[in-house]
C-alpha positions in Angstrom: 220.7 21.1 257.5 218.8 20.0 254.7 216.2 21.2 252.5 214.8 20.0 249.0 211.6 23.4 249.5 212.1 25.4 246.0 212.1 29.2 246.5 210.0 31.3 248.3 208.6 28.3 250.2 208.7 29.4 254.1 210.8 26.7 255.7 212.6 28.8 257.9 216.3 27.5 256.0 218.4 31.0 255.7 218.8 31.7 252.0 220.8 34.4 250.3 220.3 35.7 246.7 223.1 34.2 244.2 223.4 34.2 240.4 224.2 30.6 238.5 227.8 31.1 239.1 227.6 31.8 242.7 225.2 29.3 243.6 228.1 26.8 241.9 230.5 27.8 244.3 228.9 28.2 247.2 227.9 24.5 246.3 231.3 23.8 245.7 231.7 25.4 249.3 229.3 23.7 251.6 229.9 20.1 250.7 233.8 20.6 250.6 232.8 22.0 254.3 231.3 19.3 255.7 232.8 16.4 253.6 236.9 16.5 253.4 237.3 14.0 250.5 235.8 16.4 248.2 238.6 18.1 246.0 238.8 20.4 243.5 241.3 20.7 240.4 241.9 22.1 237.1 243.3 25.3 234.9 243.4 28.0 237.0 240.7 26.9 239.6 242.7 28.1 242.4 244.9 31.1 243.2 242.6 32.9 240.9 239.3 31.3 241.4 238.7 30.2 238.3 238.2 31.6 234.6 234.8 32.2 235.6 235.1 32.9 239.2 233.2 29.6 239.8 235.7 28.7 242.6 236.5 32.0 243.9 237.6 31.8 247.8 237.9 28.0 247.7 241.8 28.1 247.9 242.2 30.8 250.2 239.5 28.5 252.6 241.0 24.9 251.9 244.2 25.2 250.7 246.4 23.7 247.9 245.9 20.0 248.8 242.1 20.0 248.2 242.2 23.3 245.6 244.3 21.8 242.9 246.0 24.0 240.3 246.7 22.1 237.3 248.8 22.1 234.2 246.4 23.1 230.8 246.1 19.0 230.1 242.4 17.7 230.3 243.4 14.1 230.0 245.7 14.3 233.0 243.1 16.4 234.7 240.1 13.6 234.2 242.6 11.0 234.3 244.3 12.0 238.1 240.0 12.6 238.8 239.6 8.8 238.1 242.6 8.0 240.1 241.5 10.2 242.9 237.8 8.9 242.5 239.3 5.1 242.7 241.0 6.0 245.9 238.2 6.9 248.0 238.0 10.4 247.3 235.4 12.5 245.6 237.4 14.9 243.4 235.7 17.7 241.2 237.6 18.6 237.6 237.1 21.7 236.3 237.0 22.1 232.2 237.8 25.6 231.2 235.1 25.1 228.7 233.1 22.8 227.0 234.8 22.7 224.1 238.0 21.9 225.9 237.0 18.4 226.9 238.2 16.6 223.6 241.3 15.5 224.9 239.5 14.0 228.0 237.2 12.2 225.7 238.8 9.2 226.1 239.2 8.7 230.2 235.9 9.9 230.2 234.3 6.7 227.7 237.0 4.5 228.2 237.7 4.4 231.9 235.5 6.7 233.8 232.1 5.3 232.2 232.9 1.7 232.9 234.6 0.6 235.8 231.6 -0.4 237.6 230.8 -2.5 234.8 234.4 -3.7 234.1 235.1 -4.3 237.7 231.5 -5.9 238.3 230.5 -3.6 240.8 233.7 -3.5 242.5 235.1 -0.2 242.1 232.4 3.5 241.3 234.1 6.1 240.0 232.3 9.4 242.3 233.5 12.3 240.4 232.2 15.4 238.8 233.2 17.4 235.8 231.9 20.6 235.6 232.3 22.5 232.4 231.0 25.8 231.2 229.0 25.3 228.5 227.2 26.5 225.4 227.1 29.9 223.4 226.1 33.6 224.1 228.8 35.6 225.2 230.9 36.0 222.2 233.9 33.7 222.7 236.5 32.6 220.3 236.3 28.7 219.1 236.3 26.1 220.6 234.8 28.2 224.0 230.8 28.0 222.9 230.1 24.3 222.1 227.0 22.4 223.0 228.0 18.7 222.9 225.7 17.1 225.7 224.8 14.7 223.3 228.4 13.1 223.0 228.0 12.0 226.6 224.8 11.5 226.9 225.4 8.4 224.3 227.9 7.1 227.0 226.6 4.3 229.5 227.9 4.7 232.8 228.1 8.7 232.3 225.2 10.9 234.2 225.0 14.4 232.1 223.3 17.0 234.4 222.8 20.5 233.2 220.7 23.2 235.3 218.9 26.6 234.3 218.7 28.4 237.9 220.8 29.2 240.9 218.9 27.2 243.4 218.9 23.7 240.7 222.4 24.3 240.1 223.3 24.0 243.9 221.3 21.6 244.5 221.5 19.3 241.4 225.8 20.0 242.1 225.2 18.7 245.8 223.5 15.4 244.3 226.1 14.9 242.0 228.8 15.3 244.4 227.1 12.3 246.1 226.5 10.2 243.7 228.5 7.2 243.5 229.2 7.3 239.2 230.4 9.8 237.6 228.6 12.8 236.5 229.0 15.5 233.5 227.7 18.8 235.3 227.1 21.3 232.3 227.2 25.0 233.1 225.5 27.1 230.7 227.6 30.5 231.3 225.1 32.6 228.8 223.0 32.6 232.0 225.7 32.6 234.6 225.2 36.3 235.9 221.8 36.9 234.2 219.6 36.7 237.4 219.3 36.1 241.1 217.4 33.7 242.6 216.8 32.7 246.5 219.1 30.0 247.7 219.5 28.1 251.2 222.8 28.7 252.7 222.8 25.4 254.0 223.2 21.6 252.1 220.1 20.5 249.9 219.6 18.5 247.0 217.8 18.4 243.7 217.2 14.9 242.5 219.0 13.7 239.8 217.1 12.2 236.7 213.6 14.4 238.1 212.5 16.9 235.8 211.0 20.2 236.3 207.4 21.3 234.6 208.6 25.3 234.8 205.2 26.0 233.0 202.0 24.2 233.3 199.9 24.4 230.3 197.4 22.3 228.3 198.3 23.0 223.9 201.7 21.7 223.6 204.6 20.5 225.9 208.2 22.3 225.2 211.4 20.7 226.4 214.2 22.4 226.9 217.2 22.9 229.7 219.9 25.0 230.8 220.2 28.5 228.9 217.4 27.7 226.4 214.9 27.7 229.2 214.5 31.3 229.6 213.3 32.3 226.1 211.2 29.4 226.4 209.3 30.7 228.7 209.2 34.0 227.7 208.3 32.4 224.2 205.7 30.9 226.1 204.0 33.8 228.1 203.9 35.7 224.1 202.3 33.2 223.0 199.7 33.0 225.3 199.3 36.7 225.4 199.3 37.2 222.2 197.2 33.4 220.5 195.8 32.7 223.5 198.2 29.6 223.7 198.6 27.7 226.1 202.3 26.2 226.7 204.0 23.9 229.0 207.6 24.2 229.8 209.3 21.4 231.5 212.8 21.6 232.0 214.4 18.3 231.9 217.6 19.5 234.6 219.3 16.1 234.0 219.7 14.6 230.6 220.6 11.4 231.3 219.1 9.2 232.7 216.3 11.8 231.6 213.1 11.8 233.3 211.1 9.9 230.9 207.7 9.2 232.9 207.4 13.4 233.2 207.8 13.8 229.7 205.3 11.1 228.4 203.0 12.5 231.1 203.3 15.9 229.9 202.9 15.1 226.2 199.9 12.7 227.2 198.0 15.8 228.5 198.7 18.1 225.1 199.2 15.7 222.3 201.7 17.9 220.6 205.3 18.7 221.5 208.4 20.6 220.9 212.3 20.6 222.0 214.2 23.0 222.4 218.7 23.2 222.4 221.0 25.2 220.9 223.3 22.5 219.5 223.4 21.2 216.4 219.7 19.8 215.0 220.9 16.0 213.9 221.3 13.2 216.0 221.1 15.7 219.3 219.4 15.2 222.2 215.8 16.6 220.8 215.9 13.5 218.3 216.4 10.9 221.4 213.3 12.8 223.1 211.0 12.3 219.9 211.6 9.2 219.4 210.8 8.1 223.4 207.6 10.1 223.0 206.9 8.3 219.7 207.7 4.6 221.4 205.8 5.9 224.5 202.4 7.6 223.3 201.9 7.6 219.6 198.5 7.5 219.8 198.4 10.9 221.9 200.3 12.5 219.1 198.2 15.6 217.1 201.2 17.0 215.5 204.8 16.1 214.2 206.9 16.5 217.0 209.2 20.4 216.5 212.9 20.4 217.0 213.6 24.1 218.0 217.7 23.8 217.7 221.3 25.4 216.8 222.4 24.4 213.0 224.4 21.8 211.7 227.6 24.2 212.0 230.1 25.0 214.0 229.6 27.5 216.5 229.9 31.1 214.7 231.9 33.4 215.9 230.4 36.2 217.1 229.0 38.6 214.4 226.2 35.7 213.8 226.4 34.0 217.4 222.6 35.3 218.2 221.5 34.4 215.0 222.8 30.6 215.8 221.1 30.4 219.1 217.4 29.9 219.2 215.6 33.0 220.0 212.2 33.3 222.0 211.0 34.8 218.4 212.6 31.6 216.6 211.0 29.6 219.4 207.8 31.1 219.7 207.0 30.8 216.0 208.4 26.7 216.1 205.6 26.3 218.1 203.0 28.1 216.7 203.4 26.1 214.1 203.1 22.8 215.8 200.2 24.2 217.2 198.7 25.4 214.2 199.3 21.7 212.4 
C-alpha cells in the first residue's frame, strides 16, 4: 500500500511510532520486502546491524547475499555499489560516518555522478549511500563532519537529508527508486531524540519538495536535518517572547533544492535566514542566498543571515555544543535580521 498523508492524518494506513533510526530501517525493510534487487552492504551492516543499529534484523531476515558485510574500504564499497547499480540491481552502501566517505570521493564524482551523461543515457547508476551525519554526540574525528556541500556541487549526485522519522522513510523509499544516485544524509544528533507516527506500509516523500514546518509572515528560516529542531524552537521564543513571527521551511533535499518554495517563502517576508552547522564559507547557505538574490531582490528588507558551524574542523567534544548552532545562537541571528 501506499500513502504520501503526513502524520496524524486519518487514512486508515497502520502506523507505528519509530525514532529517525528506526524509521531508516524499517525503510530499509519494506522495499528490500517487496523489491529483491535492493541490497545492502558496508562495515558492519550485517551480523551486527550496524554501528548505529540502522540495519538491525535485516540479515537475520534476508540473508548474506542481499546483507553484505564488507571489508573497512569505502572505495570498494561505492565502487562494487556502482558495479552492482550497473547490473540491474539497486544496492544500498552504508558509510560508517560522514566523515568516512573521503576515500569514496572519487567513484562517487568520477563514476557514479556521470555515467548517464558519459554513456548518453544509456546506463543510470540507482544507488543510495546512506551516511550518518553531522555533530552532537561527542565522537572522535573524523565521525562529526557536515560536508553536504562537497556533493551537492556534484552534477549527476541527488543529496537528500531528512529531520523526522516519517521524511526519513519516506524520502529513503524515493531514493531507493530513483534511477541516479542519491547521497541520503543521516543526522544521528537526532536519531533517537523523538518518536513520530509512521505507516507500516510503502510511501514516499518527494524528492526535491520542501517542507514549510512553520508558517509565518517576518522572516523565512531555512534549515534541514538536525538543525531543524532548534529552529523551531528558536522560532516559537521568538514569537513568544518579540511577538515575531517566523517561518521554517525545511528544505528535506538539498539538491536539486526546491527552489520555487523558497523564493515563495522569502517573497511573503522579504527577509531571510539559513541555518547548518557546517562550516559558514562556500556552504550550502551561501548557494541559497545567492538564488534568493537572483530570484527576488526586490523583495529583500534585510541582508540575508547565515546561522552556521565555523570555519574549523569539527571540535572535539569539550566545545562540540559551542560549534553547533544553538536555538539561542539562532534565535538572536534572526532577531537581528528582523531588527535591520
Amino acid at each position: 500500500m501506499s500513502s504520501t498523508a503526513e502524520p496524524g492524518t486519518d487514512t486508515g494506513v497502520p502506523i507505528e511510532k519509530l525514532n529517525l533510526v528506526e524509521a531508516v530501517c524499517d525503510g530499509l525493510y519494506t522495499e528490500m520486502s517487496q523489491h529483491d534487487d535492493v541490497v545492502v552492504l558496508g562495515e558492519d551492516v550485517g551480523k551486527n546491524g550496524g554501528v548505529f543499529r540502522a540495519t538491525a534484523g535485516l540479515y537475520e531476515e534476508f540473508g548474506e547475499e542481499r546483507v553484505i558485510d564488507t571489508p573497512l574500504a569505502e572505495a570498494g564499497i561505492v565502487g562494487s555499489a556502482i558495479g552492482l547499480a550497473l547490473s540491474g540491481m539497486r544496492p544500498v552502501a552504508e558509510m560508517q560516518f560522514m566523515g568516512f566517505i573521503y576515500p569514496a570521493f572519487d567513484q562517487l564524482v568520477s563514476h557514479a555522478a556521470r555515467l548517464r551523461s558519459r554513456s548518453h543515457g544509456q546506463y543510470t547508476v540507482p544507488m543510495v549511500v546512506r551516511a550518518p551525519y553531522g555533530g552532537g554526540i561527542h565522537a572522535p574525528e573524523h565521525h562529526s563532519e557536515s560536508k553536504e556541500a562537497f556533493f551537492v556541487h556534484e552534477p549527476g549526485l541527488k543529496v537528500v537529508c531528512p529531520s523526522t522519522p516519517y521524511d526519513a522513510k519516506g524520502l529513503l523509499t524515493a531514493a531507493l527508486r530513483d534511477p541516479d544516485p542519491v547521497i541520503f544524509l543521516e543526522p544521528k544528533l537526532i536519531y533517537r531524540a523523538f518518536k513520530q507516527e509512521v505507516p507500516t506500509g510503502s510511501y514516499e516523500v518527494p524528492l526535491s519538495e520542501a517542507s514549510v514546518r512553520r508558517e509565518g509572515s517576518d522572516i523565512s528560516v531555512y534549515t534541514w536535518g538536525a538543525m531543524t529542531r532548534p529552529t523551531l524552537i528558536a522560532a516559537d521564543n521568538l514569537a513568544d517572547e518579540y511577538g515575531v513571527d517566523v517561518e521554517v521551511v525545511d528544505l528535506r533535499t538539498l539538491s536539486p533544492l526546491d527552489i520555487e518554495t523558497i523564493v515563495e517563502s522569502f517573497k511573503k517576508t522579504g527577509r531571510a535566514a539559513v541555518v547548518h552547522e557546517a562550516p559558514k564559507t562556500a556552504g550550502l547557505g551561501a548557494e541559497i542566498s545567492s538564488t534568493i538574490q537572483e530570484e527576488a531582490l526586490l523583495h529583500q528588507e534585510a541582508p540575508i543571515k547565515r546561522i552556521t558551524g565555523f570555519d574549523t574542523p569539527m571540535p572535539l567534544h569539550g566545545v562540540e555544543d559551542y560549534y553547533l548552532p544553538q536555538a539561542v545562537r539562532i534565535q538572536d541571528g534572526i532577531l537581528e535580521t528582523v531588527e535591520f
